[in-house]
Phi, psi and omega in degrees: 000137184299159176283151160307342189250349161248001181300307163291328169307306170301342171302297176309290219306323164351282183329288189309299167330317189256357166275306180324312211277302189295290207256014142296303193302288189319335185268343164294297188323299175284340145272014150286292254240324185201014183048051185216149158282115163025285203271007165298284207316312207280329157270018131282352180265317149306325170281325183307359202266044202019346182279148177286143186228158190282134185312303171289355162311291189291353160259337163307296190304330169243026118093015129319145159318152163294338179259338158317315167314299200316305186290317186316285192316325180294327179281354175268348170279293190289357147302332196079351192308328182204178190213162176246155188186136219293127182318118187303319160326320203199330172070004171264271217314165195254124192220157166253164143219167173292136176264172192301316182283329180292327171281067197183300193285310163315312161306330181278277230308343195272002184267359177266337185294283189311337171241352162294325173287336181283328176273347167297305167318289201305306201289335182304312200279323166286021195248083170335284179299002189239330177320309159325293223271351207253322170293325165310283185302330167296321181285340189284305180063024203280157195242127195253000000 
């Protein structure tokens, strides 16, 4: 019988497999497809909701460095995708928000997001060892 400690370790790697396999398939699918990376389409996905967000917020919201954020973000401004701008709140702190074009690229990219991950789920689900983790997401059913 497995140890309890590793039992949760083969669990994580499980997990990890099947986070992996879900954000290959999206990050091929979205750079074919709209010329964007994961982690563009995901701060473009943050940024669209029109309030400007604070660099650390946005690296926090996409679980990134503050300096990794940096380079994101820099690379989606000489893009036009986003823009940065002083925070209203306090006029020190640094905020991104989306431009009319970053949200227009986002609105193309999510029926692509979206169906890369449904196929990723279904080949996930033909899987003995992932099928677990792909019905617990379908039963979670959380509203974002």
């Amino acid at each position: 019988m497995p140890r309890p400690d590793e039992s949760r370790a083969q669990g994580w790697r499980t997990l990890a497999a099947l986070s992996t396999r879900i954000e290959d398939r999206i990050e091929r699918a979205l750079q074919d497809e709209v010329g964007l990376s994961v982690n563009e389409f995901c701060a473009l996905h943050h940024l669209g909701e029109g309030e400007p967000v604070r660099m650390q917020e946005l690296a926090n919201r996409l679980v990134l460095s503050q300096s990794a954020t940096t380079r994101l973000v820099t690379r989606l401004e000489k893009r036009g995708l986003i823009t940065r701008v002083l925070s209203e709140a306090d006029r020190r702190g640094i905020c991104a928000e989306a431009t009319d074009a970053g949200r227009e690229l986002h609105d193309a990219a999510v029926p692509v997001h979206n169906r890369a991950l449904d196929e990723a789920l279904r080949e996930a689900a033909e899987l003995p060892e992932l099928a677990p983790l792909v019905d617990a997401l379908e039963k979670l059913n959380i509203k974002v």
